[in-house]
VEXFINU-345349 format. One line per field, with one value per residue (C-alpha): residue number from 1; x, y, z. Coordinates in nm, 2 decimals, padded with zeros to 4 digits. Layout:
<sites>
n = NUM  ...
px = X  ...
py = Y  ...
pz = Z  ...
</sites>
This chain:
<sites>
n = 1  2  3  4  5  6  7  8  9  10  11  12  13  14  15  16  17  18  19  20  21  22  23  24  25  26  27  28  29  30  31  32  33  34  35  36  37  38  39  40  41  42  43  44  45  46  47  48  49  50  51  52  53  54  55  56  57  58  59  60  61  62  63  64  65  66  67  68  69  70  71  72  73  74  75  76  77  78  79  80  81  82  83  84  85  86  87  88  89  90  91  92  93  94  95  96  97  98  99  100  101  102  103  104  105  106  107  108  109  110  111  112  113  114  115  116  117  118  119  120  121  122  123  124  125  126  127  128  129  130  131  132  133  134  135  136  137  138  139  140  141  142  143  144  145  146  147  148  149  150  151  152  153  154  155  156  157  158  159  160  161  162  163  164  165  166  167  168  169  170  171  172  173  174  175  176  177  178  179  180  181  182  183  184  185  186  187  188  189  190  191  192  193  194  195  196  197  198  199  200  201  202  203  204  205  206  207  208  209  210  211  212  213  214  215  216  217  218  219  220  221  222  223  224  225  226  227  228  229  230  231  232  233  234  235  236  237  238  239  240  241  242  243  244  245  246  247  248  249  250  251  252  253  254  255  256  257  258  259  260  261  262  263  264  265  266  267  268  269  270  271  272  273  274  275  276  277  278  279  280  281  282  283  284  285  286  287  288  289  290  291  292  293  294  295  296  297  298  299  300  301  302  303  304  305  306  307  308  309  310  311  312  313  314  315  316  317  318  319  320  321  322  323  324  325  326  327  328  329  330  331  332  333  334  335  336  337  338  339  340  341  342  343  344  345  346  347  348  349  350  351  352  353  354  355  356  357  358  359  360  361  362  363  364  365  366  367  368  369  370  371  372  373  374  375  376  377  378  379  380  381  382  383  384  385  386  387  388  389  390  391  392  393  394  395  396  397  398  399  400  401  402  403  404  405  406  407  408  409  410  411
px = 04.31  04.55  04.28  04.13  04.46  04.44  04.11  04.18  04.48  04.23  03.98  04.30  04.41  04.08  03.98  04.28  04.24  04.13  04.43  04.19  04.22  04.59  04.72  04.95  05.33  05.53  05.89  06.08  05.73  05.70  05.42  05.45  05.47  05.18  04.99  05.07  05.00  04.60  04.61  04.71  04.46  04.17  04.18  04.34  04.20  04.03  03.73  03.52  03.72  03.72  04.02  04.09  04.30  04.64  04.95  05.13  05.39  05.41  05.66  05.73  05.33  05.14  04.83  04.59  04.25  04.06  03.77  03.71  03.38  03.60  03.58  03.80  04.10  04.09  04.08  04.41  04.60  04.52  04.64  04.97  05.05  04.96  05.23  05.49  05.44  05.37  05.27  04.97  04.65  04.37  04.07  03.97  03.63  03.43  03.17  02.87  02.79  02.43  02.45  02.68  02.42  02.11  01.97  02.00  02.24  02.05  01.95  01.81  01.87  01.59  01.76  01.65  02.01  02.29  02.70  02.96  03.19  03.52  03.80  04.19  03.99  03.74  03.79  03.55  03.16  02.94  02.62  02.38  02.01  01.69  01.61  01.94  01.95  02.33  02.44  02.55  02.88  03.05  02.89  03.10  03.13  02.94  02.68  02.79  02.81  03.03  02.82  02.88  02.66  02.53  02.82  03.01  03.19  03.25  03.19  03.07  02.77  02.55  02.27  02.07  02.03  01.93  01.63  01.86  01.67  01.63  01.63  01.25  01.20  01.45  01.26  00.91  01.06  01.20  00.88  00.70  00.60  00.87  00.84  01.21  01.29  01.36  01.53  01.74  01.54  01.20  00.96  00.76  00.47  00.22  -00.09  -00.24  -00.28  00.10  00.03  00.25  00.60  00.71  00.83  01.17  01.33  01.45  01.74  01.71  01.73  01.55  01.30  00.98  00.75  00.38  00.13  -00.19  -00.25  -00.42  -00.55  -00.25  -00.02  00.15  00.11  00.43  00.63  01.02  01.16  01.13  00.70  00.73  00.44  00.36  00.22  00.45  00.34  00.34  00.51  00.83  00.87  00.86  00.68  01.00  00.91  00.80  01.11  01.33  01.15  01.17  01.59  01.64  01.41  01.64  01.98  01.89  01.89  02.21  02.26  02.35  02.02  02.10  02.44  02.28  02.01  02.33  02.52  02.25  02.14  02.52  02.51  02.21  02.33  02.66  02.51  02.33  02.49  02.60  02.97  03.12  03.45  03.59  03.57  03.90  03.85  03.68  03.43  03.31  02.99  02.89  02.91  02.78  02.49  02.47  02.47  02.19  01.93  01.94  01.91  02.25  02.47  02.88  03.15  03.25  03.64  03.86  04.06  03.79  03.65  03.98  04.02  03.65  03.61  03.78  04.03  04.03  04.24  04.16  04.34  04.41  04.26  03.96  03.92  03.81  03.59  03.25  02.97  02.95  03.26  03.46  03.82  04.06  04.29  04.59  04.84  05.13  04.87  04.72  04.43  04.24  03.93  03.68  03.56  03.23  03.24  02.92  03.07  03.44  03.67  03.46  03.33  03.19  03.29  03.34  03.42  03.39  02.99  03.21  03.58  03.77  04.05  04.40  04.30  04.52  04.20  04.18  04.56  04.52  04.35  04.66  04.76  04.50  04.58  04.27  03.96  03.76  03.38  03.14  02.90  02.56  02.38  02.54  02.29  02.50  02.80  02.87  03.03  02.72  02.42  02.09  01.82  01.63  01.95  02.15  02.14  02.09  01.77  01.63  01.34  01.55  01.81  02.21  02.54  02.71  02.89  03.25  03.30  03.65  03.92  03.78  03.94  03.77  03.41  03.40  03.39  03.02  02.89
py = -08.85  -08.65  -08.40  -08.37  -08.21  -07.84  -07.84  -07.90  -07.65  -07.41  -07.46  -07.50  -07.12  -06.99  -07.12  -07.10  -07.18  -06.90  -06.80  -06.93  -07.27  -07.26  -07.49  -07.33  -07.49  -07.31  -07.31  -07.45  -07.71  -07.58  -07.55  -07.17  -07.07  -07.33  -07.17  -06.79  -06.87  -07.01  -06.70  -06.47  -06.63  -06.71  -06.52  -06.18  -06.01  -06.15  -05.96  -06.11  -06.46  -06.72  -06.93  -07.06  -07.32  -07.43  -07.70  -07.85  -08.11  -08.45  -08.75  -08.64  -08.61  -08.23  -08.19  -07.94  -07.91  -07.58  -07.43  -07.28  -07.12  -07.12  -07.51  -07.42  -07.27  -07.63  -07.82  -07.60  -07.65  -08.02  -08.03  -07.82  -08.06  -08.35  -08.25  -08.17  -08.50  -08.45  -08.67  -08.53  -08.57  -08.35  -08.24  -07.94  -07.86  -07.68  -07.43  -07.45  -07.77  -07.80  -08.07  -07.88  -07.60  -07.78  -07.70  -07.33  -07.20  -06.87  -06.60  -06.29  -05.98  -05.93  -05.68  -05.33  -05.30  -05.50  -05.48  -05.74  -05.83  -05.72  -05.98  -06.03  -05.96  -05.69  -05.45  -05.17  -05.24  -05.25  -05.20  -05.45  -05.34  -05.55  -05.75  -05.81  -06.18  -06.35  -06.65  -06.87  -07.04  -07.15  -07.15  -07.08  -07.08  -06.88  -06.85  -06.63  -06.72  -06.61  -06.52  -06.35  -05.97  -05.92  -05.69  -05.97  -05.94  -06.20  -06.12  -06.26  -06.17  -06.27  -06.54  -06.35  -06.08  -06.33  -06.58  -06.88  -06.98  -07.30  -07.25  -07.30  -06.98  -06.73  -06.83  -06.71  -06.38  -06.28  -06.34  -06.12  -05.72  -05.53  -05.19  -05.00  -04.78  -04.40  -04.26  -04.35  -04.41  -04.47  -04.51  -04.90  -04.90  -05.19  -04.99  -04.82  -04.50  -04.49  -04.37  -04.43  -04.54  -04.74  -05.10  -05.05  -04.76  -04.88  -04.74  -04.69  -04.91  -05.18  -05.37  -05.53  -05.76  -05.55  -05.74  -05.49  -05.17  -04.89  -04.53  -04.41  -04.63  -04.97  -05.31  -05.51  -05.72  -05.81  -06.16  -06.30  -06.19  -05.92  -05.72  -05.35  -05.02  -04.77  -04.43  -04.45  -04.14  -04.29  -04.64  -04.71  -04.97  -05.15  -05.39  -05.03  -04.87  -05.19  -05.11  -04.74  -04.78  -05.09  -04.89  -04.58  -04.80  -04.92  -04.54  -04.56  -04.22  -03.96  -03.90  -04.21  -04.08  -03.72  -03.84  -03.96  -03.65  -03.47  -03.70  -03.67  -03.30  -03.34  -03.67  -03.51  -03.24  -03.45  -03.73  -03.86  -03.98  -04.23  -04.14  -04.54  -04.59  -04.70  -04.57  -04.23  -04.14  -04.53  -04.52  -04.24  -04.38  -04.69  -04.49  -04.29  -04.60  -04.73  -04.49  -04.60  -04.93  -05.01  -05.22  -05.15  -05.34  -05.16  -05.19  -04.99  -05.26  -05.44  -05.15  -05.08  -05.39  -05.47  -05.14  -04.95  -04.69  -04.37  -04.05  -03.78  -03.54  -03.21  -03.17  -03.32  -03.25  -03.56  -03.68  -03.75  -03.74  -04.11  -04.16  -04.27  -04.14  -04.31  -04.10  -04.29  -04.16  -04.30  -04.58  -04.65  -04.56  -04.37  -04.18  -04.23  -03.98  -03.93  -03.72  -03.50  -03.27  -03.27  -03.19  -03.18  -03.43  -03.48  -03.70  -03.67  -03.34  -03.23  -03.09  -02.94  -03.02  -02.95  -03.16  -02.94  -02.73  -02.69  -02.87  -03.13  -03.25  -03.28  -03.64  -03.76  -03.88  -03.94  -04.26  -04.38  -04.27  -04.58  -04.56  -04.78  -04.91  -04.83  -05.00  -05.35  -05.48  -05.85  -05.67  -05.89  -05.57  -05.36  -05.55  -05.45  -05.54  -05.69  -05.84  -05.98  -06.33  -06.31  -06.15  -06.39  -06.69  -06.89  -06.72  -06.82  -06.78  -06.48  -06.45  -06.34  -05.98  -06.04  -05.83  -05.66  -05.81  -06.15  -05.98  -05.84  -06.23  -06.21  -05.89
pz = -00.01  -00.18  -00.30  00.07  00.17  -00.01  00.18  00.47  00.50  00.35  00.68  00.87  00.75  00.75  01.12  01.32  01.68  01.91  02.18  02.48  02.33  02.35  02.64  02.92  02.83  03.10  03.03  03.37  03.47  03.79  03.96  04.11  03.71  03.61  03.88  03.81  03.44  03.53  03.72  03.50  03.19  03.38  03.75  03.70  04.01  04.27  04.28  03.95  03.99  04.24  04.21  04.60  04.47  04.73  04.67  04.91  04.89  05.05  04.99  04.63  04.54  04.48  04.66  04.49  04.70  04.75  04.51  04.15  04.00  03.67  03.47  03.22  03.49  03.64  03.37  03.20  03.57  03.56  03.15  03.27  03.56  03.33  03.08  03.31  03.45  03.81  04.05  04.19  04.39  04.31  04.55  04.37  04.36  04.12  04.25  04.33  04.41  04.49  04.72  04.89  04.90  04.96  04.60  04.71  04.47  04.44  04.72  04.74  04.96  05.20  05.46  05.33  05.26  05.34  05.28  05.19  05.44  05.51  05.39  05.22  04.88  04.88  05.16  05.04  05.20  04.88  04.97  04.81  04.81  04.87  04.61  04.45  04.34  04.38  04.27  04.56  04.59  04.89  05.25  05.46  05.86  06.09  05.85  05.60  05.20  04.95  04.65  04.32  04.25  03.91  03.85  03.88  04.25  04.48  04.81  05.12  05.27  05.61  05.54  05.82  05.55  05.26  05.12  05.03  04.71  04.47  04.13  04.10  04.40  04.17  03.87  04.02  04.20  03.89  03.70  03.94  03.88  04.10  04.25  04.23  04.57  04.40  04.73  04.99  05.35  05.19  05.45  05.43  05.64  05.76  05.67  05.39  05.50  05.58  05.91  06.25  06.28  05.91  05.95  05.80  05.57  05.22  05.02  04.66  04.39  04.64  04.48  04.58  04.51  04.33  04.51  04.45  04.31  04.52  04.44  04.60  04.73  04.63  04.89  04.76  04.98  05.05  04.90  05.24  05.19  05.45  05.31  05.34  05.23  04.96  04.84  04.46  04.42  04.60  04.38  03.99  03.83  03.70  03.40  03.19  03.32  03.19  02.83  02.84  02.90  02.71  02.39  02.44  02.43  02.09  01.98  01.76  01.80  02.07  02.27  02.50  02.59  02.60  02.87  03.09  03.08  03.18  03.45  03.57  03.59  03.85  03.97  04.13  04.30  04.54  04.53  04.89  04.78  05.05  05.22  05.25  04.85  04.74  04.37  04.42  04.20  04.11  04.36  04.15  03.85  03.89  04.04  03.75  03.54  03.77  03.69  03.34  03.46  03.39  03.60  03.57  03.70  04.03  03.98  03.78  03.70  03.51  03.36  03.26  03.03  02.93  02.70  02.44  02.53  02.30  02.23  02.45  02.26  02.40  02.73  02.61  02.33  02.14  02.42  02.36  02.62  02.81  02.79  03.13  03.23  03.49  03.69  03.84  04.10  04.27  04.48  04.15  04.01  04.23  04.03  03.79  03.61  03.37  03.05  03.03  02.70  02.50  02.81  03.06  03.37  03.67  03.95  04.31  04.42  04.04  03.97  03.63  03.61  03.28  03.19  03.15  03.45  03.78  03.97  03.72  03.69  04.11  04.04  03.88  03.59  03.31  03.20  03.01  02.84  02.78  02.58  02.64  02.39  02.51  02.25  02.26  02.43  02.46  02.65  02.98  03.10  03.08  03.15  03.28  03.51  03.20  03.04  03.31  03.35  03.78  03.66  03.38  03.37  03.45  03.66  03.49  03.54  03.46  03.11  03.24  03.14  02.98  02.78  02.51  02.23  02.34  02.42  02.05  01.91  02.07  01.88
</sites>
């Protein structure tokens, strides 16, 4: 035994316990700092974690009850009120439960477009385009269900705008060649000549199901099968498209991040930005990210801690093209910004803005320049339609996109 022991401190030093392993040991054992401390770790915003979790006190006894998507911030509140030895009855459920959801824990957009409804967490009305597998949750009343995006936002949206979907019905959608909308208010019409009124306009980035191939049009169909006629020259095939971006990610050097600048520079100057955004400039770039087939976070905030910040140097100057900037103000931070050269961008309002300009300081404060990775193809905060898990065979949950320092144990 005694010659067991150098070995064992040796593993002990060489394999220390990761931080997320550590339990939460507030110092006063109450339950307002047990509960801000779960926060804090596991649900810092409440836009990319569902943590609905409430306490009440009755004749000396805590009553937790509400709903989690997150195991591991339940099981640390249970372990915290465990050790501070509270009497306590626990109701909390983790989500989803497929009972619950009839086996539909998936669902796909079938509305040409539809937005997430208004409430106490998400106020600004993503759009969500046909096609869009979510990941079910909770459903709620009035028959609308809270459901996480593949960017990872929790929202709630109306079930009269979705295919509720079994694991079994998201695995054969996604297996199936899509068509991807190129333009907002694409006509889809019920014939093949594409003639009289169209049975619904789609936006772009809508995707449909490639039923047969014609000369000169497409007949594909919505999830919910309603079927039609697209021109050819107004949809992509996707699955190529997925290859083409994926292939040009894996480029280690500056042509990817070349392609994006340049797509930004045309991007902007038809871009149609939306006045209600509350971080201007973040529809565009998550836009611009789409048309690489990229899907990014849509929240500063996030983006804010899931990649590296660099030195900008002087006004710009050690910038390199793909990189993204956050402007903060007074409210917060209020624009995003992408780099197309060394001290210059392009962002609402900006089709060339130049950092250390009178224009430029006008956005506030520049308070980060983060860069991306393009080429980890693993990173949970940039996934793509061929990576994410929402769009896989068979669809998963989401890998959280978490601080950086805890994403780069992954690389």
């Amino acid at each position: 035994m005694r010659r067991l022991f150098p070995v064992a401190l040796l593993l002990a030093l060489a394999f220390p316990p990761l931080a997320e392993a550590m339990p939460i040991r507030p110092a006063d054992n109450s339950i307002e700092t047990i509960m801000a401390m779960v926060r804090e770790k596991h649900a810092p915003d409440d836009f990319t974690a569902y943590f609905d979790v409430k306490t009440e006190w009755k004749d000396g006894v805590l009553y937790l009850s509400g709903h989690s998507d997150n195991l591991d911030a339940v099981a640390e509140l249970r372990a915290a009120v465990m050790n501070a030895h509270i009497p306590n009855n626990d109701t909390i459920e983790i989500v989803p439960q497929r009972n619950d959801l009839n086996e539909n824990i998936w669902a796909l957009v079938t509305a040409p477009e539809t937005r997430a409804l208004p409430d106490d967490r998400w106020g600004y009305p993503l759009s969500i385009p046909a096609g869009t597998p979510v990941q079910r949750l909770l459903a709620l009343e009035d028959n609308v269900s809270l459901v996480r995006l593949p960017d990872s936002h929790i929202v709630k949206l109306a079930e009269k705008d979705l295919r509720l979907a079994t694991e079994t019905e998201i695995f054969i959608w996604n297996r199936r060649d899509k068509l991807a909308v190129l333009k907002n208010g694409t006509p889809f019409y019920k014939t093949a000549d594409l003639s009289g009124e169209p049975l619904l306009t789609l936006p772009e980035g809508a995707l449909l199901r490639l039923d047969v191939r014609h000369e000169k049009t497409y007949e594909a169909a919505l999830p919910n099968n309603t079927r039609g006629f697209i021109a050819k020259e107004a949809v992509r095939e996707h699955t190529p498209f997925q290859v083409k971006e994926e292939t040009r990610r894996r480029d280690t050097g500056t042509r990817f991040t070349a392609d994006l600048a340049n797509t930004a520079r045309n991007l902007v100057k038809t871009f149609s930005h939306p006045t209600d955004e509350p971080t201007v400039g973040m529809a565009f770039v998550t836009a611009l990210m789409a048309q690489h087939d990229l899907i990014l976070p849509a929240d500063a905030g996030l983006l804010s801690r899931a990649f590296p910040k660099v030195k900008h140097g002087r006004h710009g100057d050690q910038l390199k093209a793909g990189d993204l900037l956050l402007f903060k103000n007074d409210r917060g931070i209020e624009t995003i910004a992408f780099v197309t050269a060394p001290g210059r961008f392009v962002t609402t309002g900006f089709t060339d803005g130049r950092l250390g300009t009178p224009a430029a300081r006008k956005l506030g404060r520049l308070v980060a320049a983060l860069r991306p990775d393009y080429g980890f193809l693993n990173d949970p905060c940039l996934t793509s339609t061929r990576s994410n898990p929402f769009y896989q065979t068979p669809a998963v949950k989401l890998v959280p996109c978490r601080n950086r320092a805890d994403l780069e144990r992954i690389r």
